[in-house]
PAFI-774384 format. One record per residue (C-alpha): residue in one letter; x, y, z; residue number from 0. Coordinates in steps of 0.1 Angstrom, whole numbers, m for minus. Layout:
<sites>
[site 'a',[X,Y,Z],NUM],
...
</sites>
This chain:
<sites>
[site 'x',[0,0,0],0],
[site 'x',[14,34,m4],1],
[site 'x',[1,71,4],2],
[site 'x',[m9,98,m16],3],
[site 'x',[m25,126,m4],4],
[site 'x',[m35,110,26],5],
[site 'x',[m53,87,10],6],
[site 'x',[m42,48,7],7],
[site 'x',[m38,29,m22],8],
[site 'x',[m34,m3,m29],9],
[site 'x',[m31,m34,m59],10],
[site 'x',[m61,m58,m61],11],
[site 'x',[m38,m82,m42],12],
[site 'x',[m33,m59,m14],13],
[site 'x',[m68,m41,m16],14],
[site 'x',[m83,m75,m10],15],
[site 'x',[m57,m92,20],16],
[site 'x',[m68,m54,32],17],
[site 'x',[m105,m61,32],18],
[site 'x',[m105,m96,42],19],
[site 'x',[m110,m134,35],20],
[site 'x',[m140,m132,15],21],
[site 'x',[m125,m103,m10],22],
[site 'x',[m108,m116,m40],23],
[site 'x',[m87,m97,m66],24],
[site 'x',[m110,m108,m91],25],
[site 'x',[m140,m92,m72],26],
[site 'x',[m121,m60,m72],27],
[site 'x',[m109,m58,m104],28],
[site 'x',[m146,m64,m115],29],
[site 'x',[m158,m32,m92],30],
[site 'x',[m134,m12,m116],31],
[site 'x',[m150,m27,m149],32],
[site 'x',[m183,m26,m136],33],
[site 'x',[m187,m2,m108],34],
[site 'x',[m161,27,m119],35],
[site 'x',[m136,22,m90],36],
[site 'x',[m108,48,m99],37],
[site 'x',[m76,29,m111],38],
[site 'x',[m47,47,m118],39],
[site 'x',[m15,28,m128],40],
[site 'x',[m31,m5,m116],41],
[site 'x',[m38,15,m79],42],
[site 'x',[m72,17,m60],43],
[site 'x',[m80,34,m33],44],
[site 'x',[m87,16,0],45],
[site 'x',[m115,42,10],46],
[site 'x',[m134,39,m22],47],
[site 'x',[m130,2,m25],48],
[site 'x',[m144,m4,10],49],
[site 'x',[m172,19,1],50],
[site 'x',[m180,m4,m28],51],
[site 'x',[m174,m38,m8],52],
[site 'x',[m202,m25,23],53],
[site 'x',[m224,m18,m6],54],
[site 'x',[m224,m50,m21],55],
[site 'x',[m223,m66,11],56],
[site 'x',[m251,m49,23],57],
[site 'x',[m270,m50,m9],58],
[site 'x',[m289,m85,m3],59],
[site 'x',[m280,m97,m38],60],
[site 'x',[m254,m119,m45],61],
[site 'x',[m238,m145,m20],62],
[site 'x',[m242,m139,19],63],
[site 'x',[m214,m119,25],64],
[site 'x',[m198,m116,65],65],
[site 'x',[m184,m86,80],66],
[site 'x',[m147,m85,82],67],
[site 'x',[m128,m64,107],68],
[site 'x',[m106,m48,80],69],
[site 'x',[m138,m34,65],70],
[site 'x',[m152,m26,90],71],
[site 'x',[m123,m4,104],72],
[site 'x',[m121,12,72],73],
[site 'x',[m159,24,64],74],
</sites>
């Protein structure tokens, strides 16, 4: 992860150990394609992609997802 502008940012790989067990790279790389997470030089931001995970957790659709503490720290 690094820092910029006092935000953190992080690869899928990291973004997901970051967010816990039941966050994949995959998952995250879809939220870019499909749900506009900003990407820049293969860098997301943790803040925005934990917005997006509580949203599809808490959603209903989908799988049944669990809270993580990483996530939950985060949002």
């Amino acid at each position: 992860m690094i820092t910029i502008q006092g935000r953190e940012w992080g690869t899928p790989a990291e973004l997901a150990a970051a967010l816990g067990s039941d966050v994949t790279e995959g998952m995250i790389r879809r939220w870019r394609d499909r749900k506009g997470l900003t990407t820049v030089a293969g860098y997301s931001p943790l803040d925005e992609t934990a917005r997006i995970e509580r949203d599809a957790r808490l959603s209903g659709r989908g799988r049944p997802r669990r809270v993580d503490v990483g996530a939950a720290l985060v949002a």
